[in-house]
CHARMM-style PDB file with segment names, atoms N, HN, CA, C and O in Angstrom:
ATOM      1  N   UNK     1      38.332 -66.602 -39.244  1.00  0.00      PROA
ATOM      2  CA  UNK     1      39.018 -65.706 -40.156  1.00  0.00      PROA
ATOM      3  C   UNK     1      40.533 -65.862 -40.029  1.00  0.00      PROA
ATOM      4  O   UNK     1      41.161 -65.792 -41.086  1.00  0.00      PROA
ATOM      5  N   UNK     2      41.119 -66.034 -39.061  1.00  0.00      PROA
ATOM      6  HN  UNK     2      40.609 -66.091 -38.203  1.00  0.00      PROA
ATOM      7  CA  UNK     2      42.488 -66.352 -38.872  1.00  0.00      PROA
ATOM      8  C   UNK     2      42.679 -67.047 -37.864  1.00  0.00      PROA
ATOM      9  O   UNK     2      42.420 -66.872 -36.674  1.00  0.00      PROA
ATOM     10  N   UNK     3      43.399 -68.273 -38.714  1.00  0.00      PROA
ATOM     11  HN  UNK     3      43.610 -68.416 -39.681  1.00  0.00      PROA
ATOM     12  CA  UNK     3      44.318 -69.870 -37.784  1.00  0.00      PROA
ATOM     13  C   UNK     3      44.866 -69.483 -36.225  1.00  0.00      PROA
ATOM     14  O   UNK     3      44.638 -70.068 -35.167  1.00  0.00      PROA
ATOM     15  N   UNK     4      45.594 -68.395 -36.467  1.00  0.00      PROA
ATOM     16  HN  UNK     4      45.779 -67.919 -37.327  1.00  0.00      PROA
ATOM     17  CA  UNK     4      45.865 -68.148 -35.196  1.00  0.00      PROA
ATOM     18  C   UNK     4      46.166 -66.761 -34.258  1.00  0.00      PROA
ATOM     19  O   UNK     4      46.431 -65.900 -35.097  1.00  0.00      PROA
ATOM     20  N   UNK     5      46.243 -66.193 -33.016  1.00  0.00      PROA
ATOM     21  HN  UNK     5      46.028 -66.892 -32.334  1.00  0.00      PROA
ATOM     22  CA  UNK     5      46.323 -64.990 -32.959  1.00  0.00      PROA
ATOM     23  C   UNK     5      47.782 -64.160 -33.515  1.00  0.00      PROA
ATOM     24  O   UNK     5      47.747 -62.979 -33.862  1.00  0.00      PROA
ATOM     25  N   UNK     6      49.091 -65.026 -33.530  1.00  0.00      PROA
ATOM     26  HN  UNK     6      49.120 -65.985 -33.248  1.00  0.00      PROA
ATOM     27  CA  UNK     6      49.969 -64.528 -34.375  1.00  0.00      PROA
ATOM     28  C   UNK     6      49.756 -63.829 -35.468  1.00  0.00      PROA
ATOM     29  O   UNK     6      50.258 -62.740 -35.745  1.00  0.00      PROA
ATOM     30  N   UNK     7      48.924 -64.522 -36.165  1.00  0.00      PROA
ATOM     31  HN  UNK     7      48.516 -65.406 -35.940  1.00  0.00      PROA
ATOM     32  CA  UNK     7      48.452 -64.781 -37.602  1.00  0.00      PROA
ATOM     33  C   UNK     7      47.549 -63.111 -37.682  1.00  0.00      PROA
ATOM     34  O   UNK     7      47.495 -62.285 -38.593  1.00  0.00      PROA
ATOM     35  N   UNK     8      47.006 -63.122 -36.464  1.00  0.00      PROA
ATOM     36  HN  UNK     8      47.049 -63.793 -35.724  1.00  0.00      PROA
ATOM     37  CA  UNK     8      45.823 -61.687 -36.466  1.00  0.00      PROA
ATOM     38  C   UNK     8      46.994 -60.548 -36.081  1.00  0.00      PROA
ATOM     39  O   UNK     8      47.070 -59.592 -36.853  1.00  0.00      PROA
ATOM     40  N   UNK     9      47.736 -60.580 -35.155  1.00  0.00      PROA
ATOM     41  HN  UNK     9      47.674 -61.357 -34.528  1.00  0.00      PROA
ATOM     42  CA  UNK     9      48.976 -59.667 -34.942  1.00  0.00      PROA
ATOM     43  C   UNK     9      49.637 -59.258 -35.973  1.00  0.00      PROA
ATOM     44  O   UNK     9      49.659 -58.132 -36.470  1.00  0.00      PROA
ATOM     45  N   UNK    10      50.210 -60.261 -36.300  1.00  0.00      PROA
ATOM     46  HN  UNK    10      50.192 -61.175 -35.896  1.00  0.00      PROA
ATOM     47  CA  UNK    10      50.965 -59.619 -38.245  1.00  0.00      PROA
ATOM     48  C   UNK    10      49.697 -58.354 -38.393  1.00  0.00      PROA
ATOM     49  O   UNK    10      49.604 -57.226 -37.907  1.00  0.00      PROA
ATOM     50  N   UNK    11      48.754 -59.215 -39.369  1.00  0.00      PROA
ATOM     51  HN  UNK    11      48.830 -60.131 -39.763  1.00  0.00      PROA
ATOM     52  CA  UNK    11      48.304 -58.684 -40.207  1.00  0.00      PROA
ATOM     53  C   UNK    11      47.454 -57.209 -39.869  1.00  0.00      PROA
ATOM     54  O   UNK    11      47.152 -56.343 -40.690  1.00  0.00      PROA
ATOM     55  N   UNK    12      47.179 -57.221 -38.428  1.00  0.00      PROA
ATOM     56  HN  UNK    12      47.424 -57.925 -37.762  1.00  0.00      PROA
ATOM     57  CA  UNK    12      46.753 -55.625 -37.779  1.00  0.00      PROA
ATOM     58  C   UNK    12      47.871 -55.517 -37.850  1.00  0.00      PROA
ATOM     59  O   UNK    12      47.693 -54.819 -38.849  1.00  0.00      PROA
ATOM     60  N   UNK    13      49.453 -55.538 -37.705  1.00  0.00      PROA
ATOM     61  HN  UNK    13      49.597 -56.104 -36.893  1.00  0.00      PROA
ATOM     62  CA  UNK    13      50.378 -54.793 -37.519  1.00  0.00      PROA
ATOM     63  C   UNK    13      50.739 -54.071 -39.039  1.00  0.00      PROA
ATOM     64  O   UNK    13      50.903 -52.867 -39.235  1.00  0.00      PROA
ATOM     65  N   UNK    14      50.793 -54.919 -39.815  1.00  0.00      PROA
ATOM     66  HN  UNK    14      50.659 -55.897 -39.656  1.00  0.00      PROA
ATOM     67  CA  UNK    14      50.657 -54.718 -41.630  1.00  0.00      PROA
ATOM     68  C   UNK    14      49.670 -53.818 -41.376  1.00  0.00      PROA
ATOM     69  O   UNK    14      49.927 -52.793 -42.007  1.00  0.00      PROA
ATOM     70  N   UNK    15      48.877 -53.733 -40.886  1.00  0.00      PROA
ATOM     71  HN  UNK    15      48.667 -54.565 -40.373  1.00  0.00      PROA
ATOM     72  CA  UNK    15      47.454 -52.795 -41.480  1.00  0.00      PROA
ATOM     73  C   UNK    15      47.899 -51.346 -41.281  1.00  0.00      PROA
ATOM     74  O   UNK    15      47.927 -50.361 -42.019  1.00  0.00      PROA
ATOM     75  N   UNK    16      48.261 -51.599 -39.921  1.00  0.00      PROA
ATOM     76  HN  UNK    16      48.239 -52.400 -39.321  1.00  0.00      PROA
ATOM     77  CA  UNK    16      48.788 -49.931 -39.633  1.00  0.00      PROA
ATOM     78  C   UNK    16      49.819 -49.756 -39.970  1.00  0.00      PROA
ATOM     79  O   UNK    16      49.754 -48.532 -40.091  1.00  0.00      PROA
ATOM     80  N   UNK    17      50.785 -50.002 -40.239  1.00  0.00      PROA
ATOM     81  HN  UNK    17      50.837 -50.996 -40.141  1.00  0.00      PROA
ATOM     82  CA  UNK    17      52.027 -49.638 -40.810  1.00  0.00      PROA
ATOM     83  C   UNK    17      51.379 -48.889 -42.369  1.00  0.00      PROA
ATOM     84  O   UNK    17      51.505 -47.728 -42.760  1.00  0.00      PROA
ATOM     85  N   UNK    18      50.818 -49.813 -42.884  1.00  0.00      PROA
ATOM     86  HN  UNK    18      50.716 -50.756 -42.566  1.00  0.00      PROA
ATOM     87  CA  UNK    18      49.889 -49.442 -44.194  1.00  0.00      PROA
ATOM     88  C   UNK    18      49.311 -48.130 -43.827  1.00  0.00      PROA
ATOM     89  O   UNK    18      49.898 -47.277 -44.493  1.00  0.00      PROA
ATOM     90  N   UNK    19      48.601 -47.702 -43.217  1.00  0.00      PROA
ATOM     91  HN  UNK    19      48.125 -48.394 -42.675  1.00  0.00      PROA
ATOM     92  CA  UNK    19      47.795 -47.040 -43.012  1.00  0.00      PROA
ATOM     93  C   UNK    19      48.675 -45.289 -42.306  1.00  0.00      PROA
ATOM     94  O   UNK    19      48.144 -44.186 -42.440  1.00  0.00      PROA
ATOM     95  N   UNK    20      49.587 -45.448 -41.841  1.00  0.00      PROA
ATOM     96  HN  UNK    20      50.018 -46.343 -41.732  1.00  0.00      PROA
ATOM     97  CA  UNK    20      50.405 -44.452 -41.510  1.00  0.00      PROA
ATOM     98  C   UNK    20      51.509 -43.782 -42.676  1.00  0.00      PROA
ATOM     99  O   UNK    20      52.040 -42.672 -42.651  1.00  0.00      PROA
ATOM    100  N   UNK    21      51.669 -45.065 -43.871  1.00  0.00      PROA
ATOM    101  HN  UNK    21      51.238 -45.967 -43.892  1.00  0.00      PROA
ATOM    102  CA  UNK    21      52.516 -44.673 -45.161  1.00  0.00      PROA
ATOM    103  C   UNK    21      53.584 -45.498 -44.958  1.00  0.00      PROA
ATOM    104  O   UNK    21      54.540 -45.350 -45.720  1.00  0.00      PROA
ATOM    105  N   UNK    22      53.672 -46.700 -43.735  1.00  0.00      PROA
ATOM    106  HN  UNK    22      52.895 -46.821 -43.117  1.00  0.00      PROA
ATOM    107  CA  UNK    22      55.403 -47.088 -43.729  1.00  0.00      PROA
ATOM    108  C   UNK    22      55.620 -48.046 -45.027  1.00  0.00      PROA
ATOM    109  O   UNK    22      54.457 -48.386 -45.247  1.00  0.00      PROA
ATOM    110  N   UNK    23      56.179 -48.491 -45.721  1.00  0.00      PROA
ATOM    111  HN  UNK    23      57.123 -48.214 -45.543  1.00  0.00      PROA
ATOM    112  CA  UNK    23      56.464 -49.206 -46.733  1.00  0.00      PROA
ATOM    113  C   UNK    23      56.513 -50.576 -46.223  1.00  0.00      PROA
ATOM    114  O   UNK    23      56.324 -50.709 -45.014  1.00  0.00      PROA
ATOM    115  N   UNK    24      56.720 -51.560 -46.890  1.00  0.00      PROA
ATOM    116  HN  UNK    24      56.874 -51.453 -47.872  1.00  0.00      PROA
ATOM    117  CA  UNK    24      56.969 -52.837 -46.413  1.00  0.00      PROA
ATOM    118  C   UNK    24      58.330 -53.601 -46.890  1.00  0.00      PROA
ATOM    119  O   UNK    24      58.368 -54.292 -47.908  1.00  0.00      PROA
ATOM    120  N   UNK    25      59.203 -53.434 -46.209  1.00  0.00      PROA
ATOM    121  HN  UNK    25      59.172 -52.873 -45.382  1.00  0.00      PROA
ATOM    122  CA  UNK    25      60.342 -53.735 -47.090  1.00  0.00      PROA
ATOM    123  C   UNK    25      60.902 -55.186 -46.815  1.00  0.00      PROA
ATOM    124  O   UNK    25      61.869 -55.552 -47.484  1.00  0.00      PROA
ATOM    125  N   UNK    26      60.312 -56.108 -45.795  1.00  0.00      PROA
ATOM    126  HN  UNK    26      59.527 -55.811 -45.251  1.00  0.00      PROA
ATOM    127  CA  UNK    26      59.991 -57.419 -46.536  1.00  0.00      PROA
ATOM    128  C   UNK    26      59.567 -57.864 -47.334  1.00  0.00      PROA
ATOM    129  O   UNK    26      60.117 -58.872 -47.778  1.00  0.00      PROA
ATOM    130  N   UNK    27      58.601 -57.464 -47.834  1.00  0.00      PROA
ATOM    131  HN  UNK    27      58.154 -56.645 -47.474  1.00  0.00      PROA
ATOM    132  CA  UNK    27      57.454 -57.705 -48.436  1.00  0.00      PROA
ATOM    133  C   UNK    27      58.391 -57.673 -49.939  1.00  0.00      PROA
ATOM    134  O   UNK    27      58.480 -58.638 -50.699  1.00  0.00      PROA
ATOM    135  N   UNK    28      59.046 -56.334 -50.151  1.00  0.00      PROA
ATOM    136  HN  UNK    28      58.974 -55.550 -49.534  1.00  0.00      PROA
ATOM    137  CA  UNK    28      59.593 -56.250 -51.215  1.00  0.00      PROA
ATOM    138  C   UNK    28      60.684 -57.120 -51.351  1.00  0.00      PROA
ATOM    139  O   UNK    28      60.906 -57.584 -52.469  1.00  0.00      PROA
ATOM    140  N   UNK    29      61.261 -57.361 -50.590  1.00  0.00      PROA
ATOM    141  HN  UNK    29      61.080 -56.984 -49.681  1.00  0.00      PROA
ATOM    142  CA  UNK    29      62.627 -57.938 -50.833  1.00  0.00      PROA
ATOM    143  C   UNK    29      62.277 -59.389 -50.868  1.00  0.00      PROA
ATOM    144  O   UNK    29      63.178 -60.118 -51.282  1.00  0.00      PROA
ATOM    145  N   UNK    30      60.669 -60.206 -50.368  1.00  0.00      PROA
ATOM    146  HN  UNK    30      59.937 -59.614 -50.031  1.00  0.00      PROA
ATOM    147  CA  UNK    30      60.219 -61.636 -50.750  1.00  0.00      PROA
ATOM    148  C   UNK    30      60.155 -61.159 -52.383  1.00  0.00      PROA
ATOM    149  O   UNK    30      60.498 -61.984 -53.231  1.00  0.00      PROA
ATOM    150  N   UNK    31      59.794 -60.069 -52.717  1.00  0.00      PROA
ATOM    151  HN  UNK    31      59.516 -59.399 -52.028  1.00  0.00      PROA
ATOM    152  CA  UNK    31      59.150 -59.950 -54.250  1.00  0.00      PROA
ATOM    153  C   UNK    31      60.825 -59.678 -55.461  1.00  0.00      PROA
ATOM    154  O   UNK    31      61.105 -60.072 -56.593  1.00  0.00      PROA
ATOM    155  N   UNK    32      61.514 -58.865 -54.481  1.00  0.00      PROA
ATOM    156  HN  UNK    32      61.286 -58.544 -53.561  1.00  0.00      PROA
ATOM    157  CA  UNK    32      62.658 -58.870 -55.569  1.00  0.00      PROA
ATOM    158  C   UNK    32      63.302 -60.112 -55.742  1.00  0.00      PROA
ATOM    159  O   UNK    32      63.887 -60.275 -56.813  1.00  0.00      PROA
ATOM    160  N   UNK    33      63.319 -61.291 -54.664  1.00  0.00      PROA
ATOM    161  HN  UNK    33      62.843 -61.158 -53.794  1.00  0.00      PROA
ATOM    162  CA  UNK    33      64.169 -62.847 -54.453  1.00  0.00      PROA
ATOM    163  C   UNK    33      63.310 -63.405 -55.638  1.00  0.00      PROA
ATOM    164  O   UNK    33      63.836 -63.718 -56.706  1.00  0.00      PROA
ATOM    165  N   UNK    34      61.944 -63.517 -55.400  1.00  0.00      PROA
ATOM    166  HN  UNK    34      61.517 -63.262 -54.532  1.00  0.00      PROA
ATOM    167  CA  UNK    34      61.146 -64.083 -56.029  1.00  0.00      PROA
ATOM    168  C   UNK    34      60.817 -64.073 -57.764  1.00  0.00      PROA
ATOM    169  O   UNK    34      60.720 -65.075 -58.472  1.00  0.00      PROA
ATOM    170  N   UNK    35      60.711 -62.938 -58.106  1.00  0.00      PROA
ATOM    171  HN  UNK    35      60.790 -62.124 -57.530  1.00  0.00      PROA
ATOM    172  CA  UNK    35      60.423 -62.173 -59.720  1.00  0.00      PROA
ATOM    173  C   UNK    35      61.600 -61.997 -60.511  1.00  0.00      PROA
ATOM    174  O   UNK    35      61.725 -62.376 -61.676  1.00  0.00      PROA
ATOM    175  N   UNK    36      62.690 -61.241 -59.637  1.00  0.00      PROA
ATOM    176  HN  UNK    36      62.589 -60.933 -58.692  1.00  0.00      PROA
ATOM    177  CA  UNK    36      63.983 -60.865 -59.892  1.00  0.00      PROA
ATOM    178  C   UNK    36      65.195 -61.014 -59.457  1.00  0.00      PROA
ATOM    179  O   UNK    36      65.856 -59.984 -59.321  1.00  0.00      PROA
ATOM    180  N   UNK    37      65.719 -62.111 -59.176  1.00  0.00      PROA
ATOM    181  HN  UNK    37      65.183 -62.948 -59.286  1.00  0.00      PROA
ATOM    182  CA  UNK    37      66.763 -62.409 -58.491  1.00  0.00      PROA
ATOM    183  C   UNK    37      68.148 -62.369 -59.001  1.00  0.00      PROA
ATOM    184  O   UNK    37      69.155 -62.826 -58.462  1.00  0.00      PROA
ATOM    185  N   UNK    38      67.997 -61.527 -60.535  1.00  0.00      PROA
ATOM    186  HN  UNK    38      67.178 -61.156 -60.973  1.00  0.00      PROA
ATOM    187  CA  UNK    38      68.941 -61.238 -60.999  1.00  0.00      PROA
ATOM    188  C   UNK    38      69.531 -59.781 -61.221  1.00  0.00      PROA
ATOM    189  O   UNK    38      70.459 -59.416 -61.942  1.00  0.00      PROA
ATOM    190  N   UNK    39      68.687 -59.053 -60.361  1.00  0.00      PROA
ATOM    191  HN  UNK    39      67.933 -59.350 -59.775  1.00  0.00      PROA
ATOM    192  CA  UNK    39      68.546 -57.724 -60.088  1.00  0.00      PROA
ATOM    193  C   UNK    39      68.861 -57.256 -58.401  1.00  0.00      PROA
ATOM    194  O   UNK    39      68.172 -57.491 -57.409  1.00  0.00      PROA
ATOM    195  N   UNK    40      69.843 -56.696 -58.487  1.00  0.00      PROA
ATOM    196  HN  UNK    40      70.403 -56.505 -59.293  1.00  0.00      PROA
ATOM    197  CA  UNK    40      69.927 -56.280 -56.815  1.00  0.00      PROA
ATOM    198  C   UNK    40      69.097 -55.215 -56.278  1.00  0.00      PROA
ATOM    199  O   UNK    40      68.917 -54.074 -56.704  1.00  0.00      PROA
ATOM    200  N   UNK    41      68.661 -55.769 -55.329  1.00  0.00      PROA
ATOM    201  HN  UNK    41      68.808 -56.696 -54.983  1.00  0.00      PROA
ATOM    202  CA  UNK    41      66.891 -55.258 -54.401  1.00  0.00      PROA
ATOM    203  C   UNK    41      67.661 -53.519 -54.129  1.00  0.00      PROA
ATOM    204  O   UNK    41      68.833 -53.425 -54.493  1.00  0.00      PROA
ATOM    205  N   UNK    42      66.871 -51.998 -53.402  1.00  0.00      PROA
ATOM    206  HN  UNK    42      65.918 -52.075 -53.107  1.00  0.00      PROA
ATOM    207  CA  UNK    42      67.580 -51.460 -53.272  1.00  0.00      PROA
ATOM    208  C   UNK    42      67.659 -51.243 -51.883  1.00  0.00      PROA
ATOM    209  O   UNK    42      66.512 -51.106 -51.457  1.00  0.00      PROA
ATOM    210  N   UNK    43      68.642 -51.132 -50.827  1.00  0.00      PROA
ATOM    211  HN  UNK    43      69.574 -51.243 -51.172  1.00  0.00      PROA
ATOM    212  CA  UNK    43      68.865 -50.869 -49.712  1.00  0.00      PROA
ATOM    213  C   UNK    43      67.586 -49.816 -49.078  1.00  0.00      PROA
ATOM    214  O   UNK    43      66.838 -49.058 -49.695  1.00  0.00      PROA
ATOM    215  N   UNK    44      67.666 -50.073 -47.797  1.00  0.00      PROA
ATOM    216  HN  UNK    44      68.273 -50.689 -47.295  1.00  0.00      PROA
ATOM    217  CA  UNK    44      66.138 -49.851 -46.961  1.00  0.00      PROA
ATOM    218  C   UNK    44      65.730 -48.359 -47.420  1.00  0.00      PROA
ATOM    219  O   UNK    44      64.631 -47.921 -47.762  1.00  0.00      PROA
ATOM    220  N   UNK    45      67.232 -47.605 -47.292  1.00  0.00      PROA
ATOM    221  HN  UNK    45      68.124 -47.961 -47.015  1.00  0.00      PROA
ATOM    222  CA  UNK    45      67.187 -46.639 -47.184  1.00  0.00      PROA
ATOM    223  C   UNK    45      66.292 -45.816 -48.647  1.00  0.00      PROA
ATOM    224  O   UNK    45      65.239 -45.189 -48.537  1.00  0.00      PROA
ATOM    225  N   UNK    46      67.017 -46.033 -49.868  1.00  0.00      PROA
ATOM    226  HN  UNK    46      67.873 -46.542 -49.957  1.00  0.00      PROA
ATOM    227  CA  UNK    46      66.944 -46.442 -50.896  1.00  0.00      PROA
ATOM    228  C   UNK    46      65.206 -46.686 -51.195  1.00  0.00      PROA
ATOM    229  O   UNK    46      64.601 -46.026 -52.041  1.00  0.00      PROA
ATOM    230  N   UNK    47      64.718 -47.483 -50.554  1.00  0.00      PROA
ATOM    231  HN  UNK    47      65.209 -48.019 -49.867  1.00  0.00      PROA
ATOM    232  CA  UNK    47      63.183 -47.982 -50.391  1.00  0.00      PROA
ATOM    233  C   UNK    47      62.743 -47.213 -50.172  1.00  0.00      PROA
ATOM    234  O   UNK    47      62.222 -46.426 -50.962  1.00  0.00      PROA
ATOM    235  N   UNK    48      62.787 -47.132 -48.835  1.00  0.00      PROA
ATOM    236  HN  UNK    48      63.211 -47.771 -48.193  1.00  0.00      PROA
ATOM    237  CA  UNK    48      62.045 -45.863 -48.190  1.00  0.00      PROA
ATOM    238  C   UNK    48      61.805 -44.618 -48.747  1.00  0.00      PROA
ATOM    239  O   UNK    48      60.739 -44.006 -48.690  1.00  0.00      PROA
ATOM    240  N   UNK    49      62.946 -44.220 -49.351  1.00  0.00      PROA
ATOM    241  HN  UNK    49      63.812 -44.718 -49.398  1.00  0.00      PROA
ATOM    242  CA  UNK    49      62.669 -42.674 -49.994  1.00  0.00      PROA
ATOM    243  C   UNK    49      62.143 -42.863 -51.573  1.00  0.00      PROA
ATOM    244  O   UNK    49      61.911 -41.813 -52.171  1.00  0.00      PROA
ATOM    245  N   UNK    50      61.930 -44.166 -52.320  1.00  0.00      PROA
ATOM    246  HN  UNK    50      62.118 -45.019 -51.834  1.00  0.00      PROA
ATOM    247  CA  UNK    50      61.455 -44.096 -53.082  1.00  0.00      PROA
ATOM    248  C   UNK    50      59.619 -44.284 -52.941  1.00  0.00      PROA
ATOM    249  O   UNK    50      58.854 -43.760 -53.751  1.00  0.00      PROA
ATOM    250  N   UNK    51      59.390 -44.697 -52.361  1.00  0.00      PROA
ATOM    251  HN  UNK    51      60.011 -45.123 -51.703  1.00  0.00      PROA
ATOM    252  CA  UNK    51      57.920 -44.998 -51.499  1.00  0.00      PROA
ATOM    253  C   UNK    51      57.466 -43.715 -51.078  1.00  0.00      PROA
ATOM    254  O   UNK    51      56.392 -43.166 -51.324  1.00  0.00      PROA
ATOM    255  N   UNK    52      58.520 -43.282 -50.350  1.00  0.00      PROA
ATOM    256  HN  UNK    52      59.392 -43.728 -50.150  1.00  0.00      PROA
ATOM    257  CA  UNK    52      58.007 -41.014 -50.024  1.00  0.00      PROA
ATOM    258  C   UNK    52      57.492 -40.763 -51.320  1.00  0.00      PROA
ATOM    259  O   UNK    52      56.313 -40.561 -51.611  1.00  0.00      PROA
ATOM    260  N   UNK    53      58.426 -40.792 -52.035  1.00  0.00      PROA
ATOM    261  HN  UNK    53      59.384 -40.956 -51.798  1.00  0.00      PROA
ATOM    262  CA  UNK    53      58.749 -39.794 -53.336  1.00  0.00      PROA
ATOM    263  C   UNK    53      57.596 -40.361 -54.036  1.00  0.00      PROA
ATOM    264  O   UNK    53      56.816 -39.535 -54.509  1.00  0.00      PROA
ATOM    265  N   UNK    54      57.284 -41.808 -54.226  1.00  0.00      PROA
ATOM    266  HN  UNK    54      57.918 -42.479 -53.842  1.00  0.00      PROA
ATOM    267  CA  UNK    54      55.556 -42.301 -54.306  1.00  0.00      PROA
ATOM    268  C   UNK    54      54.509 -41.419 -54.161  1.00  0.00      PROA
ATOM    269  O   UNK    54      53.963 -40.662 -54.965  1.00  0.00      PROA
ATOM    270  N   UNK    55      54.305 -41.677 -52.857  1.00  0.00      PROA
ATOM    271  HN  UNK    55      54.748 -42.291 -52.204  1.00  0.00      PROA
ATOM    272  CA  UNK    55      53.192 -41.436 -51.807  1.00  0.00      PROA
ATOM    273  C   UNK    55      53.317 -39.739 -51.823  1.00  0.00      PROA
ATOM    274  O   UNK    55      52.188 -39.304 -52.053  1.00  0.00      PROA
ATOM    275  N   UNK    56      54.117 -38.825 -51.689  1.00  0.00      PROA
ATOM    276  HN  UNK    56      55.034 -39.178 -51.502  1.00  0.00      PROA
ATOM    277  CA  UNK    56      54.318 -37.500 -51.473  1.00  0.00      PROA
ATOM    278  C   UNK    56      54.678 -36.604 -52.482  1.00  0.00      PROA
ATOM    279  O   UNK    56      54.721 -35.423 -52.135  1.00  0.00      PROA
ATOM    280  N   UNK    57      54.964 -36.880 -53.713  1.00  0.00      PROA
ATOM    281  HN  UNK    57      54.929 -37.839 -53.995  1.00  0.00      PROA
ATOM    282  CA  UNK    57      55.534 -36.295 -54.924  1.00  0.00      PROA
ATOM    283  C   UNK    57      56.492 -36.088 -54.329  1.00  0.00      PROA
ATOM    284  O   UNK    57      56.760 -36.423 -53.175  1.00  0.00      PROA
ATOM    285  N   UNK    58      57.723 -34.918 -55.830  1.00  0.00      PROA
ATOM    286  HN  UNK    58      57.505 -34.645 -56.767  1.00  0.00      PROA
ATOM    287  CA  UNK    58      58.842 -34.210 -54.962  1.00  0.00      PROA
ATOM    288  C   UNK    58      58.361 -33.054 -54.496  1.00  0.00      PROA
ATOM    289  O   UNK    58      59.364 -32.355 -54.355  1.00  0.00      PROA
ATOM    290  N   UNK    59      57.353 -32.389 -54.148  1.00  0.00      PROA
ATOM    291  HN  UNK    59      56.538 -32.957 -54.263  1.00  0.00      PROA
ATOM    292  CA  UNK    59      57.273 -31.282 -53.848  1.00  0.00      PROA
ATOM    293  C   UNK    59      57.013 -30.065 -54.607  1.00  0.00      PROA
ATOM    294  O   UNK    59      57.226 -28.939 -54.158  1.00  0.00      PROA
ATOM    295  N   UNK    60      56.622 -30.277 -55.582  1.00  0.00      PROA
ATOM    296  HN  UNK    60      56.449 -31.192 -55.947  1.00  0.00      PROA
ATOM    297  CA  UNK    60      56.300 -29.553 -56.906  1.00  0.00      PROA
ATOM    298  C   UNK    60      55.183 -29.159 -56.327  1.00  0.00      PROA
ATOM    299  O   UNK    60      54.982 -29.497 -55.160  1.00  0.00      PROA
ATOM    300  N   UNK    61      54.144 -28.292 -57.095  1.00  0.00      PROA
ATOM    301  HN  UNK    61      54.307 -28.017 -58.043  1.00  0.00      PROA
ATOM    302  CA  UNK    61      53.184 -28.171 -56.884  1.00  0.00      PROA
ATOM    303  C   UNK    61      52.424 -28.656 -58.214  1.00  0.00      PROA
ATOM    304  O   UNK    61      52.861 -28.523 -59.357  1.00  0.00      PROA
ATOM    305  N   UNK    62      51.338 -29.180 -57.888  1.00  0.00      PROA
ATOM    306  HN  UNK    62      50.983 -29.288 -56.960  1.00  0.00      PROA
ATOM    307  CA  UNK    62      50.339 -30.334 -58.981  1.00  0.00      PROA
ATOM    308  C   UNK    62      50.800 -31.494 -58.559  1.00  0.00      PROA
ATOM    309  O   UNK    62      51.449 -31.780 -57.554  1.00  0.00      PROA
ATOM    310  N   UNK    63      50.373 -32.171 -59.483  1.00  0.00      PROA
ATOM    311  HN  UNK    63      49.845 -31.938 -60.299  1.00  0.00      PROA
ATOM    312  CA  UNK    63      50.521 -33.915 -59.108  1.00  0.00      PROA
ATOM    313  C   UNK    63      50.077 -33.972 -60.343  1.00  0.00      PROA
ATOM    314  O   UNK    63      49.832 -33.193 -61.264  1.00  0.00      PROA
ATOM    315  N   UNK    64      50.029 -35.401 -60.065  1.00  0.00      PROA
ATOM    316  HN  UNK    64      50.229 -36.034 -59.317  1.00  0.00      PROA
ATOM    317  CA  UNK    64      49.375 -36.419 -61.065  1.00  0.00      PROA
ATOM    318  C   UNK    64      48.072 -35.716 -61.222  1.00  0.00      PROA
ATOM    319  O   UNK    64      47.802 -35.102 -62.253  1.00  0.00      PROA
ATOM    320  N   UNK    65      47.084 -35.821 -59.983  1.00  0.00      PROA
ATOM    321  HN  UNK    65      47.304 -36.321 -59.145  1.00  0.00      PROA
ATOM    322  CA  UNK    65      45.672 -35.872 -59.662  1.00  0.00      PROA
ATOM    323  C   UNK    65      45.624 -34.153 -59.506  1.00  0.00      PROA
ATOM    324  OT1 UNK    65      44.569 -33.589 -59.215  1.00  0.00      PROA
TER     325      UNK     65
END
């Protein structure tokens, strides 16, 4: 299943990061170089609280769901 144990480290480390809510902000910034490189990516900080504001609404009560 995986070439090597590096290879298994990442991707359990990805898993839980996933799994706790952390964002991936490599991940994004391979995807903003990649898709959009004529668009400036937004700072971590920037990320991060848009991924909350995702994952957590603002605090309203209802949601989407």
């Amino acid at each position: 299943m995986f070439a090597t144990l590096a290879q298994a480290g990442r991707y359990l480390g990805q898993s839980m990061r996933l799994m706790v809510g952390l964002p991936e902000y490599d991940t994004y910034l391979a995807h903003m170089e990649r898709e959009h490189p004529d668009k400036t990516p937004m700072t971590y900080e920037e990320f991060f609280r848009e991924r909350q504001e995702a994952r957590y609404g603002s605090g309203r009560s209802g949601g989407c769901c």
